[in-house]
C-alpha positions in Angstrom: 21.7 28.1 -65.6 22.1 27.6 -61.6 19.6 24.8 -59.8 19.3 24.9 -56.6 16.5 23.3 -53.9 15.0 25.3 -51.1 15.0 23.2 -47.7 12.4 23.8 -44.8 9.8 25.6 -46.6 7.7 23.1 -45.4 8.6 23.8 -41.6 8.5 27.4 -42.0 4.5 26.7 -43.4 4.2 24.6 -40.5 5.1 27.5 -37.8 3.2 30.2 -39.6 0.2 27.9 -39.7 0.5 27.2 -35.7 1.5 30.8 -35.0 -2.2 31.6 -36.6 -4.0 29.3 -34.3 -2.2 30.3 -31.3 -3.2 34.3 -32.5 -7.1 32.8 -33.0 -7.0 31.2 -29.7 -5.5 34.9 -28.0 -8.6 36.6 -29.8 -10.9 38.1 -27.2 -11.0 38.9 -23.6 -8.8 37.1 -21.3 -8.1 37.1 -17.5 -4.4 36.2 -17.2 -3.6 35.0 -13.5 -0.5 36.9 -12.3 1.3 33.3 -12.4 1.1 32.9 -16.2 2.4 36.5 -16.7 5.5 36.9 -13.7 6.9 33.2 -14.3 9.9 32.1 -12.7 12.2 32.8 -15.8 10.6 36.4 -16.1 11.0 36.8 -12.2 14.7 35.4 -11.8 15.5 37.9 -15.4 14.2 41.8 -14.5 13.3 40.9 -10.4 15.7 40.5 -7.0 12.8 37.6 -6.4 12.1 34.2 -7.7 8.9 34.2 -8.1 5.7 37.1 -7.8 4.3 35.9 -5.0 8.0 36.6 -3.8 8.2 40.2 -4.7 4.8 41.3 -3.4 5.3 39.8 0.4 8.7 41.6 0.6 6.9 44.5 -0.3 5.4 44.9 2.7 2.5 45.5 2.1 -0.6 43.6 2.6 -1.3 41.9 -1.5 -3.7 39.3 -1.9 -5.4 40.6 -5.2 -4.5 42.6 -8.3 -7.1 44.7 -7.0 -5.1 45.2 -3.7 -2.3 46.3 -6.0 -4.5 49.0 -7.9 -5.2 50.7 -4.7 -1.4 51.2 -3.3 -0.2 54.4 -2.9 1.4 54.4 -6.4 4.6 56.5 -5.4 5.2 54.5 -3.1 4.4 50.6 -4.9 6.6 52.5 -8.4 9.7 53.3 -6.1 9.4 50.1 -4.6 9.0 48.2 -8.1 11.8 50.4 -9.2 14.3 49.2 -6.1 13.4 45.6 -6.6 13.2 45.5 -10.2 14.5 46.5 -13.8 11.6 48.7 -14.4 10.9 51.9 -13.3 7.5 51.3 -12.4 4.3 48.5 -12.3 3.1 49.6 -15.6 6.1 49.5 -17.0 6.6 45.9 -15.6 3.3 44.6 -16.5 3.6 45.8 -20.1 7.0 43.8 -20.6 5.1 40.8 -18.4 2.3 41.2 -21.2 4.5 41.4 -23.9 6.3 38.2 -23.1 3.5 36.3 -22.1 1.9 37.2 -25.9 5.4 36.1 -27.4 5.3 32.9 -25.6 1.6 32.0 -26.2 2.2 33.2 -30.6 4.9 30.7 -30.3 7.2 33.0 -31.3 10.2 32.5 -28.7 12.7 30.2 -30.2 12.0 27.5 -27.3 
């Protein structure tokens, strides 16, 4: 008979344990300022902008709000997020946001 020992069982406990707190804390409703969702590292990898507040002035039109956003012509601000971005339109951009922002706050990004 083989023996063998198992390393980092211990560490792999430790991440699942944190990983549950993290999804306890998402629990719920939750405003998430555009900031926190469109961060620099986001911005710089799917955008021609470094940051959100970036994208939307270049836009030209007048943004100070999500709710300004919600009432854009939406073929106009979705061929404009498709020039300007890898997406082919917001929703599609603010699902990917979303879903990185949820992978970041799990803790399940390797950083």
């Amino acid at each position: 008979m083989i023996g063998f020992e198992i390393k980092g069982l211990d560490e792999i406990k430790q991440k699942v344990e944190q990983i549950k707190r993290n999804t306890e804390e998402l629990s719920g409703e939750h405003v998430i300022e555009y900031k926190d969702l469109f961060t620099p590292e986001f911005m710089n990898k799917y955008t021609d902008s470094e940051s959100i507040d970036e994208l939307l002035q270049s836009s030209g039109f007048i943004i100070s709000s999500s709710e300004d956003i919600e009432k854009l012509p939406d073929n106009e601000w979705n061929g404009f997020v498709q020039k300007h971005t890898q997406f082919s339109n917001w929703k599609d951009m603010n699902q990917t946001a979303l879903d990185e922002y949820f992978i970041r706050r799990l803790g399940l990004n390797n950083k």
